[in-house]
NUDRENMAR-31346 format. One record per residue (C-alpha): residue in three letters; x, y, z; residue number from 0. Coordinates in nm, 4 decimals. Layout:
ALA/X/Y/Z/NUM
...
END
This chain:
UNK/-1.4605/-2.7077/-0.8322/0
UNK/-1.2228/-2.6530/-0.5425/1
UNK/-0.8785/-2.7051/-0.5365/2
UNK/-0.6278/-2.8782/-0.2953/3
UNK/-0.2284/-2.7946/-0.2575/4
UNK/0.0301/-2.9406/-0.1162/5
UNK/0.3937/-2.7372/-0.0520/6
UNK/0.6658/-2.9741/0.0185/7
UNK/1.0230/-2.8776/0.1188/8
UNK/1.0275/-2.5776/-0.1695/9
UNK/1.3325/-2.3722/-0.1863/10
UNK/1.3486/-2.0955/-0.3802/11
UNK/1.7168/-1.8931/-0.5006/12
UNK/1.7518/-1.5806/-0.6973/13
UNK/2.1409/-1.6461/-0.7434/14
UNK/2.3533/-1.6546/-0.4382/15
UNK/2.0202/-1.5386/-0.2142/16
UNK/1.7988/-1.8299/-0.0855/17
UNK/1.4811/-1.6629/-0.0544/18
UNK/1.2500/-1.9669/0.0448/19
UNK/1.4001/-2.2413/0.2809/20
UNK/1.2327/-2.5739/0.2337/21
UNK/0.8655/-2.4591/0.2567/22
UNK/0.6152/-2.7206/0.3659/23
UNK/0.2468/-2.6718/0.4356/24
UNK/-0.1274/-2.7459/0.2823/25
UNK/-0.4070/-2.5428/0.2008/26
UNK/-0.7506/-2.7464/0.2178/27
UNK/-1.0159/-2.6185/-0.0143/28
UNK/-1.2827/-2.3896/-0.0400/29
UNK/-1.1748/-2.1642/0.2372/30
UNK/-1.0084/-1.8334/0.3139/31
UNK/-0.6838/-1.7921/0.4454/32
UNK/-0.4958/-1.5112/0.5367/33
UNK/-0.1224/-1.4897/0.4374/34
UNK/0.0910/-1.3127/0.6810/35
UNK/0.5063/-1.1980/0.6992/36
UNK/0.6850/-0.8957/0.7178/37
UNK/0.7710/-0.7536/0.3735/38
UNK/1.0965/-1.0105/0.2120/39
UNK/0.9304/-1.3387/0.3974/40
UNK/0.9419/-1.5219/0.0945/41
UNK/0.4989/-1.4581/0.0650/42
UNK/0.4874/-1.3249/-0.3142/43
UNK/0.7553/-1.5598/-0.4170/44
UNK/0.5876/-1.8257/-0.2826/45
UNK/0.3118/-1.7379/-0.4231/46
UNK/0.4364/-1.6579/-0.7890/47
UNK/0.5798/-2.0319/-0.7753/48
UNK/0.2033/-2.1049/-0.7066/49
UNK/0.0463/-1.9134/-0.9800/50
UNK/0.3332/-1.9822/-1.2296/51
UNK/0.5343/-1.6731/-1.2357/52
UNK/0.8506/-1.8348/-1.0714/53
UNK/0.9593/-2.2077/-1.0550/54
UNK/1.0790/-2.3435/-0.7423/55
UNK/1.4652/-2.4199/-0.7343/56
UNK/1.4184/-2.7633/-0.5075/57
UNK/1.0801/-2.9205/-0.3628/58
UNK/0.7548/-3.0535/-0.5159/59
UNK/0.4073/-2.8354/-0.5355/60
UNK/0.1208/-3.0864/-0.5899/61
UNK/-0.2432/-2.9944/-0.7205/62
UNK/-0.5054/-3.2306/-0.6151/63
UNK/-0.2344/-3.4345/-0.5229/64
UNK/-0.1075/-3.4372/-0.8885/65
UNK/0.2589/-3.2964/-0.8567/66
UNK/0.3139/-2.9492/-1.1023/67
UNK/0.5589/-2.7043/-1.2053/68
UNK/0.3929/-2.4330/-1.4180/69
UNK/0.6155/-2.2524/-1.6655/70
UNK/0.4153/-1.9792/-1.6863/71
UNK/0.0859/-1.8363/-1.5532/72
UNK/-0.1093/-1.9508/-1.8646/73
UNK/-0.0393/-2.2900/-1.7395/74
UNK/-0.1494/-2.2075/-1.3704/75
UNK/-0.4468/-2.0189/-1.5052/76
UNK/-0.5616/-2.3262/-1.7325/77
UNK/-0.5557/-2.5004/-1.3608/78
UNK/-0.7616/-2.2781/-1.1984/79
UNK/-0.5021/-2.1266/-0.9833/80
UNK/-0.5094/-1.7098/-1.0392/81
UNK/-0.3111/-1.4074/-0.9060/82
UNK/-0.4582/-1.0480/-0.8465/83
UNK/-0.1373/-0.7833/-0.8835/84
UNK/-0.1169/-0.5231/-0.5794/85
UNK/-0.0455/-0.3461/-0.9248/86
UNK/-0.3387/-0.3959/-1.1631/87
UNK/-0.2369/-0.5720/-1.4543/88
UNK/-0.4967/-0.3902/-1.6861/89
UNK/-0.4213/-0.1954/-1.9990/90
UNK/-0.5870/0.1450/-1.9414/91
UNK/-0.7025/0.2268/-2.2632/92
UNK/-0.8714/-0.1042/-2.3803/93
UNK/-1.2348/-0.1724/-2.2606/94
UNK/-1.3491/-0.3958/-2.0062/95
UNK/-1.4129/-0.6766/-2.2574/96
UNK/-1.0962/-0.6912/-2.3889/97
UNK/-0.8844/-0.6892/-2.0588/98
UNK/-1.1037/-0.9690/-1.9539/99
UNK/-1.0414/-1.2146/-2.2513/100
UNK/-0.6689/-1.0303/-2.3955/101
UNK/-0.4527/-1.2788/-2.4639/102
UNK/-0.7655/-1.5912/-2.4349/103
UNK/-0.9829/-1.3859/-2.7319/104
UNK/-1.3048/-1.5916/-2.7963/105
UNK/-1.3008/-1.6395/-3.1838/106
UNK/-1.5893/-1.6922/-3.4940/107
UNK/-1.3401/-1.8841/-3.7298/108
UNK/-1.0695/-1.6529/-3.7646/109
UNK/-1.2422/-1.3345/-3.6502/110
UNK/-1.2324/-1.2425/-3.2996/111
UNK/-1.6295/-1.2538/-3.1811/112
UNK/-1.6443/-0.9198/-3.0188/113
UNK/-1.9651/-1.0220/-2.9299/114
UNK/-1.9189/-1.3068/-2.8109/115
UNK/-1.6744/-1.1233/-2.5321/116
UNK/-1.9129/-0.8920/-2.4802/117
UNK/-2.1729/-1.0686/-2.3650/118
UNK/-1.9659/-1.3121/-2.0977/119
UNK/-1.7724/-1.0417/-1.9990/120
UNK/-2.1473/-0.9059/-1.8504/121
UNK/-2.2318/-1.2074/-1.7628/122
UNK/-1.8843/-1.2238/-1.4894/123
UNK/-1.9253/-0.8569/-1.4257/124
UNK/-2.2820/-0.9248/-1.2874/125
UNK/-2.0986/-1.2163/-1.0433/126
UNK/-1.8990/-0.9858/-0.9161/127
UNK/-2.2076/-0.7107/-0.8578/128
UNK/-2.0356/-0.4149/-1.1126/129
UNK/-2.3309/-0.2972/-1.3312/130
UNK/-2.1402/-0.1125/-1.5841/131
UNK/-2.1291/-0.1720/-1.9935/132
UNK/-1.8197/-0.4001/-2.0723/133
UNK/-1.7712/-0.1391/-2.3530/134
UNK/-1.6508/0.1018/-2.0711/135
UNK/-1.2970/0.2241/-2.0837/136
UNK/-1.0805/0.0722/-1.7734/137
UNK/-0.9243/0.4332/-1.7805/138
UNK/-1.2459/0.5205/-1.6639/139
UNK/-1.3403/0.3274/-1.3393/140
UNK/-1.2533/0.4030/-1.0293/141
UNK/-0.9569/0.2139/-0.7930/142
UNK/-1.2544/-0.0062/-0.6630/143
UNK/-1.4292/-0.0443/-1.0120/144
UNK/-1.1013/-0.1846/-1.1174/145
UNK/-1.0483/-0.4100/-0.8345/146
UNK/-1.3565/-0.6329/-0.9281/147
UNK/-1.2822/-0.6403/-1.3054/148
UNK/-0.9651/-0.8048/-1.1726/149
UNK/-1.1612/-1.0456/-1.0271/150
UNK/-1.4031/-1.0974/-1.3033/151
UNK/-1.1202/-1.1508/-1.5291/152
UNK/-1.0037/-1.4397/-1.3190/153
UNK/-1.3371/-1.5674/-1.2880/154
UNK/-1.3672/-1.5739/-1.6701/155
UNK/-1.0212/-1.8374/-1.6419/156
UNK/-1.2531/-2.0118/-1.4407/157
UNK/-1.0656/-2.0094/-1.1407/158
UNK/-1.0617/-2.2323/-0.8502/159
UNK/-0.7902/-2.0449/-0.6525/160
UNK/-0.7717/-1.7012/-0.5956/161
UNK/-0.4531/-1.5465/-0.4611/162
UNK/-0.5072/-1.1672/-0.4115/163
UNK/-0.2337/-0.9571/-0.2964/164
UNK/-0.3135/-0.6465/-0.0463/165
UNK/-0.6750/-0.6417/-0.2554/166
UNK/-0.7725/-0.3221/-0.0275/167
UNK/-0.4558/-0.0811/0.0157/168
UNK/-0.6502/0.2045/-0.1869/169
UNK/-1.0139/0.1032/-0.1025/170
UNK/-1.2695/0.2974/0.1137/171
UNK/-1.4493/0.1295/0.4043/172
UNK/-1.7433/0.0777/0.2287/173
UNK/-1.5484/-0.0283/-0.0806/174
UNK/-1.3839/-0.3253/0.0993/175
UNK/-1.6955/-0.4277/0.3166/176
UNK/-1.8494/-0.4935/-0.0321/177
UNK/-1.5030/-0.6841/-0.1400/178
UNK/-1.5376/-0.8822/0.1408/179
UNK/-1.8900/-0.9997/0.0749/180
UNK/-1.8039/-1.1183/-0.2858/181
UNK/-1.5327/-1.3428/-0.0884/182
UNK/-1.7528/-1.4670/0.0948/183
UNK/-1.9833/-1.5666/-0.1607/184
UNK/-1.6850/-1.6899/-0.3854/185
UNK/-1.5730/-1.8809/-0.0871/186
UNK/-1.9795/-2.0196/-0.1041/187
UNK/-1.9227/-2.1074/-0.4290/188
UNK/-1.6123/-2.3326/-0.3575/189
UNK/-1.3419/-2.1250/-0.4571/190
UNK/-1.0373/-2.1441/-0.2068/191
UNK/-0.8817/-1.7827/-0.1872/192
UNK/-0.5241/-1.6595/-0.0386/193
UNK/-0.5626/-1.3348/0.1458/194
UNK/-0.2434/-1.1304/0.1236/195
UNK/-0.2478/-0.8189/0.3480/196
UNK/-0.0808/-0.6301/0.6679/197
UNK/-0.4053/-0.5125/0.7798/198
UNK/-0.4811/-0.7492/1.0577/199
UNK/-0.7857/-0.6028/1.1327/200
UNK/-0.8838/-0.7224/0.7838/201
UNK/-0.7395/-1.1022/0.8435/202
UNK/-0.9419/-1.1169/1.1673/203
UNK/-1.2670/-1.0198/0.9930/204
UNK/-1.2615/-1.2450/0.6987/205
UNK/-1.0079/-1.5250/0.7156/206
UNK/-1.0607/-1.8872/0.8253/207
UNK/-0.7333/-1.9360/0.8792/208
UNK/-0.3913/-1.8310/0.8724/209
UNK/-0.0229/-1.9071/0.7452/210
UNK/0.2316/-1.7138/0.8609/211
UNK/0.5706/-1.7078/0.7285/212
UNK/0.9079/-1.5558/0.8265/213
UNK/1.2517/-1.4720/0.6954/214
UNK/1.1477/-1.7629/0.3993/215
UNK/1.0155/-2.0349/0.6072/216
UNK/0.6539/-2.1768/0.7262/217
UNK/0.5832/-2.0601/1.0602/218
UNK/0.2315/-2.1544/1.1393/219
UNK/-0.0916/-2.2470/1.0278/220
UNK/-0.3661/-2.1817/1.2624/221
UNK/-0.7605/-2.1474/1.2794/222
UNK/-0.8048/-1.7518/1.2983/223
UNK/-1.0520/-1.7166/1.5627/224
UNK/-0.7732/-1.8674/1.8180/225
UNK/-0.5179/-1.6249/1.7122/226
UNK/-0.5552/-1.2563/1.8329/227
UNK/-0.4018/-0.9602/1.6282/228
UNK/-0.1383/-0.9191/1.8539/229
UNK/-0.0334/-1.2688/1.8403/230
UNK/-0.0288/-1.2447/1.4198/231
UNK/0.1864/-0.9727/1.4934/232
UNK/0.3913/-1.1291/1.7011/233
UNK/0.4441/-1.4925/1.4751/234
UNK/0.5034/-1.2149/1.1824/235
UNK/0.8368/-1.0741/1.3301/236
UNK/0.9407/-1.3286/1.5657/237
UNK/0.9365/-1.1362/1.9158/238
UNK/0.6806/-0.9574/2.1189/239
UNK/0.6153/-0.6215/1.9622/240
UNK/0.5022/-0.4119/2.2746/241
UNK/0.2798/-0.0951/2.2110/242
UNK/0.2723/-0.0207/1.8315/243
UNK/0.2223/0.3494/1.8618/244
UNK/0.4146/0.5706/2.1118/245
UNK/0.3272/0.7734/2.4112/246
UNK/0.2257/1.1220/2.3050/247
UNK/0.3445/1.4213/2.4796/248
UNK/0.1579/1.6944/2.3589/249
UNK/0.3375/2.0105/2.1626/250
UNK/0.4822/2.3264/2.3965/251
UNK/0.2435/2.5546/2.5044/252
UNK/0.4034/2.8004/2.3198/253
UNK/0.5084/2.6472/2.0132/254
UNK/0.4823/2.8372/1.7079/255
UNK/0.2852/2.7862/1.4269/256
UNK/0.5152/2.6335/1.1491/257
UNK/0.2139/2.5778/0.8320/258
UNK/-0.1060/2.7983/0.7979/259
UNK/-0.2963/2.7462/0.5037/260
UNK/-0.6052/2.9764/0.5139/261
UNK/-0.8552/2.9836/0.2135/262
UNK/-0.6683/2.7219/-0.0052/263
UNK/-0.9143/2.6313/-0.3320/264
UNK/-0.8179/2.3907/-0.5760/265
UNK/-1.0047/2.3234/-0.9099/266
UNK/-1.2213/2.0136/-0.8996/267
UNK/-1.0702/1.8935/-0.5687/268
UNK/-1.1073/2.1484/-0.2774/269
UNK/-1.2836/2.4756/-0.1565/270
UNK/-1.1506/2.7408/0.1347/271
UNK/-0.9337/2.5101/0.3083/272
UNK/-0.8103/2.6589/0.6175/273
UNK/-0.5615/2.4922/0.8717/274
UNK/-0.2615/2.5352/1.0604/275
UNK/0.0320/2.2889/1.2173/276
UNK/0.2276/2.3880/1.5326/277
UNK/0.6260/2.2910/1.5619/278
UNK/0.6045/1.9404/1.7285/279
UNK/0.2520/1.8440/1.6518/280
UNK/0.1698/1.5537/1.4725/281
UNK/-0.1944/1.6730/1.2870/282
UNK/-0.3565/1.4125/1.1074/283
UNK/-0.6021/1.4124/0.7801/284
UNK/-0.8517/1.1850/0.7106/285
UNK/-1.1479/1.1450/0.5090/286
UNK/-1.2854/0.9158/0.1969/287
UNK/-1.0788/0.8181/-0.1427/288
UNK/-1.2003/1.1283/-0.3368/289
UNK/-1.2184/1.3509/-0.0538/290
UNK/-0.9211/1.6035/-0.1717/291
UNK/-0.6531/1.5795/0.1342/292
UNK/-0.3633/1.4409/-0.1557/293
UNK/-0.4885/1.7050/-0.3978/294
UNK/-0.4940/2.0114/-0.1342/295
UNK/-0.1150/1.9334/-0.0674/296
UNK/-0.0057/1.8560/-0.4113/297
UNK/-0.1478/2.1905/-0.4802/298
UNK/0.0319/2.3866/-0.1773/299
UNK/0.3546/2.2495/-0.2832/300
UNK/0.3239/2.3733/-0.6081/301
UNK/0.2573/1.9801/-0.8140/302
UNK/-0.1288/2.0887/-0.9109/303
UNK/-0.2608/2.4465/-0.9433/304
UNK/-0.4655/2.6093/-0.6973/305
UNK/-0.7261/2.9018/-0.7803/306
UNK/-0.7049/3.0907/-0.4392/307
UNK/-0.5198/3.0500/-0.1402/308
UNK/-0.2256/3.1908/0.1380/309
UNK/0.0551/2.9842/0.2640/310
UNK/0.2589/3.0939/0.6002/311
UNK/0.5483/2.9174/0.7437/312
UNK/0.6720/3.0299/1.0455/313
UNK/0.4691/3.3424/1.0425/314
UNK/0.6359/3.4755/0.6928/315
UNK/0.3934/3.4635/0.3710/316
UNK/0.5498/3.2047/0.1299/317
UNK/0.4792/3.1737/-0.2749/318
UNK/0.5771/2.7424/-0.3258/319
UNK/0.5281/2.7299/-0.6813/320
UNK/0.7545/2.4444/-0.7057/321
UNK/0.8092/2.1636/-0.4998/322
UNK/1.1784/2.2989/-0.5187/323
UNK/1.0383/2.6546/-0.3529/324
UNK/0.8959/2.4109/-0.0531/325
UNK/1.2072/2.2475/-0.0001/326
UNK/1.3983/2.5859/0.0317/327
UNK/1.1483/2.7333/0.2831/328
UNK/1.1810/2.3871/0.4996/329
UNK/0.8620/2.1632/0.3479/330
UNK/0.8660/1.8316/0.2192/331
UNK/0.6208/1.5889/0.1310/332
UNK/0.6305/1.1993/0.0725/333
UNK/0.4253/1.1298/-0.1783/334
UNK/0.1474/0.7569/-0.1420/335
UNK/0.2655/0.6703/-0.4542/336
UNK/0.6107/0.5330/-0.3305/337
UNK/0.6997/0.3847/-0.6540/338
UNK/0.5871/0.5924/-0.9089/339
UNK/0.6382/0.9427/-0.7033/340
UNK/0.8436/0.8651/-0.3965/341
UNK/1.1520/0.6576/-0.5476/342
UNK/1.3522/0.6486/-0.8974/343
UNK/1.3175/0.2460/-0.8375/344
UNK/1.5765/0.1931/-1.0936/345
UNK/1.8467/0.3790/-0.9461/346
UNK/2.0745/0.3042/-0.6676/347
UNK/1.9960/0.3569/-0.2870/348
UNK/2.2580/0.6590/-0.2635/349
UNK/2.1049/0.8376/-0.5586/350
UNK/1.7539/0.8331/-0.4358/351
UNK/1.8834/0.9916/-0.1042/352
UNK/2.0333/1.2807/-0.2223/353
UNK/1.8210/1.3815/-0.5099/354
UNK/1.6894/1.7140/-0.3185/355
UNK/2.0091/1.7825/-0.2190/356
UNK/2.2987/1.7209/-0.4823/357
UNK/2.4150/2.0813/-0.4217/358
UNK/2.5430/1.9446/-0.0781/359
UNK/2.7307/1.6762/-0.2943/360
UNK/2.8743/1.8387/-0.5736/361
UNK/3.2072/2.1295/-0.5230/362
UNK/3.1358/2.0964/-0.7966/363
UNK/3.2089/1.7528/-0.8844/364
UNK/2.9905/1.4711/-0.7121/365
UNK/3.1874/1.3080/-0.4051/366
UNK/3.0396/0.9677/-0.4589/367
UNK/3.2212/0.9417/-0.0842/368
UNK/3.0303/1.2045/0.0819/369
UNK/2.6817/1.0388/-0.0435/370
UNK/2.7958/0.6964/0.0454/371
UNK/2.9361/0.8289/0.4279/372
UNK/2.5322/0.9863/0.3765/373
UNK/2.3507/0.6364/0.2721/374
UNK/2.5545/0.4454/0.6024/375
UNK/2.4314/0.6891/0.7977/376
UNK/2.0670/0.6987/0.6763/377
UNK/2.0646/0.3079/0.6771/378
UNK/2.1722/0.3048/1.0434/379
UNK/1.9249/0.5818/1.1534/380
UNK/1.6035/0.4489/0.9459/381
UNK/1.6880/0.0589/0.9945/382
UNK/1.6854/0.0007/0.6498/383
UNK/1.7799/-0.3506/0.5691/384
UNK/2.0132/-0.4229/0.2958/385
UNK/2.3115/-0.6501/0.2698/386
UNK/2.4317/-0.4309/-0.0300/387
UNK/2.4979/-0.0337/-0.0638/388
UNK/2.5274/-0.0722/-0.4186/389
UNK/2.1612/-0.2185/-0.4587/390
UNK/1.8972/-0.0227/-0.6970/391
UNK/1.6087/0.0526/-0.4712/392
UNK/1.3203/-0.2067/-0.6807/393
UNK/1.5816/-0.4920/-0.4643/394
UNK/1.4385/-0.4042/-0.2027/395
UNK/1.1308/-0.5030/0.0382/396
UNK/0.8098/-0.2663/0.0615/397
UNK/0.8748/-0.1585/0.4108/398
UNK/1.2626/-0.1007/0.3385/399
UNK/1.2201/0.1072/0.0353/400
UNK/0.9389/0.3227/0.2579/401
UNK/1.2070/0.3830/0.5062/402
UNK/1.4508/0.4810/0.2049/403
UNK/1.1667/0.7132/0.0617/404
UNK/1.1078/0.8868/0.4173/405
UNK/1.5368/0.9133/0.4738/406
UNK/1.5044/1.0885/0.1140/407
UNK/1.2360/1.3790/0.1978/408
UNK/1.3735/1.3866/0.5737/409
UNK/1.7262/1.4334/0.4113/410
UNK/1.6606/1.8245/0.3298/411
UNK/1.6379/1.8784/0.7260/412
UNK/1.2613/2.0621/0.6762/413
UNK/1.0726/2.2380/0.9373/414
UNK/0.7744/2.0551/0.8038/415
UNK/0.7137/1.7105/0.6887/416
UNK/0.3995/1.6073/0.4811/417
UNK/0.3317/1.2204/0.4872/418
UNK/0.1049/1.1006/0.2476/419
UNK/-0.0118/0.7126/0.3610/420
UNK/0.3271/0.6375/0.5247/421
UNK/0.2619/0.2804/0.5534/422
UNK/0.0590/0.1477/0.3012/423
UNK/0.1639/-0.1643/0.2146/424
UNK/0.4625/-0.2370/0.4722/425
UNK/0.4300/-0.4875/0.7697/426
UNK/0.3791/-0.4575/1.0914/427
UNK/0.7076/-0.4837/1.2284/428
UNK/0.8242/-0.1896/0.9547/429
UNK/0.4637/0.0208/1.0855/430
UNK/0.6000/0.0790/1.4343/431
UNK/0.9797/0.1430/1.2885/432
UNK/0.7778/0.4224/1.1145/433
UNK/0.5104/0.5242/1.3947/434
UNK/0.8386/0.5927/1.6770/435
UNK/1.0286/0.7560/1.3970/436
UNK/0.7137/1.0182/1.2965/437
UNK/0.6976/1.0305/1.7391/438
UNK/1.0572/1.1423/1.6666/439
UNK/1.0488/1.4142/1.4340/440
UNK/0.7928/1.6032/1.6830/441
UNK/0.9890/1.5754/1.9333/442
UNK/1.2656/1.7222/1.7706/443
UNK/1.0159/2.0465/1.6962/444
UNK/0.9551/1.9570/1.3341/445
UNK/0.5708/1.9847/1.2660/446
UNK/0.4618/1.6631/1.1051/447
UNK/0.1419/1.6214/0.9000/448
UNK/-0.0124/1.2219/0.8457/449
UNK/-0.2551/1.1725/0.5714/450
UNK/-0.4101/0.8218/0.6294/451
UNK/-0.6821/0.6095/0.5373/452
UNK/-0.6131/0.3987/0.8721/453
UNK/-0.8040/0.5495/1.1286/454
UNK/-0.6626/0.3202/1.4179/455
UNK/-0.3221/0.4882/1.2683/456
UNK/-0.4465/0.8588/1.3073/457
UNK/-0.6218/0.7669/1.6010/458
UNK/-0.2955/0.6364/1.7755/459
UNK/-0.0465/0.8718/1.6416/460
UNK/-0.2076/1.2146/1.6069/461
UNK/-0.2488/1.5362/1.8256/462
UNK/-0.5542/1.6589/1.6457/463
UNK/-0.6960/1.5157/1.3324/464
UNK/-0.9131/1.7340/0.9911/465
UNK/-1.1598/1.5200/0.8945/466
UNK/-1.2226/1.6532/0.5003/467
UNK/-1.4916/1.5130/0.2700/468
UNK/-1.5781/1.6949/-0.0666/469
UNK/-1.2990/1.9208/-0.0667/470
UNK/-1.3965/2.0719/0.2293/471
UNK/-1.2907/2.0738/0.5747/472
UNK/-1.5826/1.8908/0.8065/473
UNK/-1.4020/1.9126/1.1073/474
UNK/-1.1219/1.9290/1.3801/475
UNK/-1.0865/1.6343/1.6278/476
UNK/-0.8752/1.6997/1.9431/477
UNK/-0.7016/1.4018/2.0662/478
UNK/-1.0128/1.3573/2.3235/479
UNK/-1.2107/1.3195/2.0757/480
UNK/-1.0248/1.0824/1.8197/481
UNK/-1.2224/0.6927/1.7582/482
UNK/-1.3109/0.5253/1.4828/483
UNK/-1.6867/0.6155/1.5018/484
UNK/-1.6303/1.0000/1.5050/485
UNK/-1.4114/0.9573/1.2526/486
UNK/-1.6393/0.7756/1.0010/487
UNK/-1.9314/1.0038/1.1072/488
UNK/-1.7939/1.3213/0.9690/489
UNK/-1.5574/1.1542/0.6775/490
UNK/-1.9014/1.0327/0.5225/491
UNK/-2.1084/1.2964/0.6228/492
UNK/-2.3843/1.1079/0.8904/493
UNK/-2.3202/1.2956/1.1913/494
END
C-alpha cells in the first residue's frame, strides 16, 4: 500500500533560472511530513516533479526504488502519488460524482455507468466522513465540504501518496481539527502524506517529521518533536528571526477617531454593526468563516450593498458608494483574495501599483518613467524580491506578490487601511516583513484595521480586537484581554 521515494541530485530550470539545485533526500512510508520554505524554495516545484506536473531537468526520482519520470499527472496518479491544489481543481457546476471520476469515467460498454460513479463516489465520501448525496452540486459545498471531496477524489485514484498544499488556509478551527483526524487515520491506513503549510503551529501538531528546504536546496530532515517552531522558522530563512511581532506602543491619548461605523446592516451577512478605529491603532477582527467581518467591509466600501448604516471618517459623514469614493476620502482595503481581487496577475509589477492612481501618472499621457521611478521605490520600501522590473506579477512568489498587493492599496497614501488576511499563504520570513510594516503604518498615524483568522496574529499585533459571529458584533477585547481562549469563546459563542 505505502509508497517509498527517493530524490537524488534533482535540478530543476525554467530557462536561464535554476530553481532546484541538486535535491537529495527520502521520504519513508506511511508517515506524515511536514514540508517547510519560504515562498520560491523550490517546495511546489519539487513537488509537481513528484506528482507529474513538471519533469526534472537533471537527477533521478525513484518509486519503490524503481527510477520514474512521469509525463504527466495521469501517470503519477496511476502510481499512487496525488496532489491537492491550494486552488481546488473542481469544476463548480458538475456534481460530486463527476469531479471525482472526470477524466477516469467508469463505463457499461460504451455508456458511461452513472451509476456505477454514483455509488463509489459514496462509498469514498463516507472514508472521508462527508455525508452528503454525490448528486450534490460542488457549487454548493462549503470551502471545507470541498476540501474533503478533494481528498476523496484522490482516494478514488487509489492513492498511496498524498501531497496537499496549504490544505487549511480558509478552514475554521474546528474544520481543520476534523482534517487532521482523517490524516491521521489515512496515515493508519498506510498512506504516506506531504504536509505543505506556513502554519507551524499546524506542522507541530500533526507531522512526524520535517523537510525543510531553502533558496532550492534540501536543508534538513528531522523528527518533529526535536524541532521547536522557532527553530522551523529559523532552518526556513536561514538566520535567527528574533520576535515575530513588534513592540506595541499604544495610540495618543488624544488621537482622533479616523472610521466610525455605527448601525451598519448588510443583507444576509450582518446586523447593527457598530465600531470605531482611532489614528494609529491597529484594531483587529476576528470570528468564524461565515461570520460576516469580509462582507461588513465589502459593504462599507461600497463592493456589496448594505440596507442601513452611517460611515464617519475623521468626524465628517461620508457616502462610499464606490470603492473609488473610499479611496478619495483616504480608505483602502486589501482584499483575502490576492489573486482574484488584490492583483491583475497578468499584468506587469508597475501596472498593478498604480492602478488607483493613474491620474498621478498621466499629464495626460502615461510617463511610463514616473511609474517605474514609483515601482523602485515601492520594491525598496516593501522588500519585494524580484530580479526583473519588467516581470508580470503571477512570476512572482506568494509572499512577494502580497507585499506588491499591500504597496498597491498603500500607494493612494489613505488615512485608513483595511487588511483582509494579510498573510495567508506567505512564509514566515515574509509574515514579520508584513507584521513591522502594519507596526509602521500606526505609527505614522494611519488607523489600520486586520481581519484574521490567526488568532496568535491578532493576538500579537492588535490594540483591541471585535470578535463578530453571525453578523453581529459579540465583543471588544482590549489588549489585556487578547488569548486564544477568549478569543474562541466568543467567536463560537460558549462563553
Amino acid at each position: 500500500m505505502s509508497v517509498a521515494v527517493h530524490f537524488d541530485a534533482i535540478r530543476k530550470d525554467f530557462g536561464p533560472v535554476r530553481v532546484l539545485h541538486g535535491v537529495s533526500f527520502e521520504i519513508a512510508p506511511g508517515r506524515i511530513y511536514g514540508l517547510l520554505g519560504e515562498n520560491g524554495a523550490g517546495k511546489s516545484t519539487l513537488m509537481k516533479i513528484l506528482s507529474g506536473y513538471e519533469t526534472a531537468t537533471a537527477g533521478e526520482m525513484r518509486i519503490d526504488g524503481v527510477p520514474q519520470v512521469f509525463g504527466n499527472s495521469r501517470q503519477a496518479e496511476a502510481a499512487g502519488i496525488v496532489l491537492i491544489h491550494q486552488e481546488f481543481n473542481l469544476a463548480e457546476h458538475l456534481t460530486i460524482a463527476q469531479n471525482m471520476y472526470l477524466g477516469h469515467e467508469k463505463r457499461r460498454g460504451p455508456f458511461v455507468d452513472d451509476v456505477a460513479m454514483r455509488k463509489d463516489a459514496a462509498r469514498y465520501l463516507a472514508q472521508v466522513g462527508l455525508t452528503i448525496s454525490p448528486d450534490t452540486r460542488v457549487r454548493d459545498l462549503i470551502v471545507a465540504e470541498k476540501q474533503l471531496v478533494e481528498i476523496a477524489k484522490a482516494l478514488s485514484r487509489n492513492a498511496r501518496l498524498l501531497i496537499m498544499d496549504e490544505p487549511t488556509a480558509t478552514l475554521t478551527p474546528g474544520e481543520t481539527a476534523r482534517l487532521f483526524t482523517l490524516m491521521t487515520k489515512l496515515k493508519d491506513d498506510g498512506v504516506t502524506l506531504l504536509y505543505i503549510s506556513h502554519k507551524l503551529d499546524e506542522v507541530e501538531h500533526i507531522t512526524d517529521e520535517i523537510i525543510v528546504m531553502r533558496d532550492g536546496r534540501f536543508i534538513t530532515r528531522e523528527a518533529t518533536a526535536n524541532v521547536t517552531r522557532q527553530q522551523m522558522a529559523n532552518l526556513m530563512v536561514g538566520r535567527e528571526l528574533s520576535d515575530m511581532f513588534p513592540p506595541r506602543n499604544p495610540p495618543a491619548a488624544d488621537a482622533p477617531v479616523a472610521l466610525k461605523v455605527s448601525g451598519l446592516t448588510v443583507p444576509g451577512w450582518a446586523s447593527e454593526l457598530d465600531f470605531e478605529v482611532h489614528a494609529g491603532e491597529i484594531l483587529g477582527f476576528a470570528g468564524l468563516v461565515g461570520a460576516g467581518r469580509t462582507e461588513s467591509f465589502e459593504a462599507i466600501i461600497g463592493l456589496r450593498p448594505r440596507s442601513a448604516g452611517q460611515i464617519e471618517m475623521l468626524g465628517r459623514p461620508v457616502q462610499l458608494k464606490s470603492p473609488r469614493d473610499a479611496v478619495r476620502h483616504g480608505l483602502t482595503y486589501l482584499s483575502e483574495d490576492r489573486k482574484g481581487k488584490g492583483l491583475h496577475v497578468n499584468l506587469p509589477l508597475a501596472d498593478n501599483l498604480t492602478l488607483m492612481t493613474l491620474e498621478r501618472y498621466a499629464h495626460p499621457w502615461l510617463s511610463l518613467q514616473a511609474e517605474r521611478a514609483a515601482l523602485r521605490q515601492a520594491v525598496a520600501h516593501f522588500g519585494i524580491r524580484t530580479g526583473d522590473l519588467d516581470l508580470r506579477a503571477r512570476m512572482l512568489s506568494g509572499g512577494n506578490q502580497q507585499k506588491l498587493a499591500l504597496a498597491k492599496v498603500l500607494h493612494p497614501d489613505p488615512k485608513v487601511v483595511v487588511l483582509d488576511e494579510p498573510t495567508r499563504g506567505v512564509d514566515v520570513g515574509a509574515k514579520r516583513d508584513i507584521y513591522f510594516l502594519i507596526h509602521q503604518l500606526a505609527a505614522q498615524g494611519r488607523a489600520v484595521i486586520v481581519i484574521s483568522s490567526e488568532l496568535i496574529e491578532l493576538i500579537g499585533l492588535c490594540h483591541r480586537v471585535a470578535v463578530m459571529r453571525g453578523g453581529r458584533l459579540q465583543t471588544m477585547l482590549g489588549m489585556e484581554q487578547l488569548n486564544e481562549e477568549e478569543l474562541i469563546a466568543h467567536a463560537t459563542g460558549t462563553h
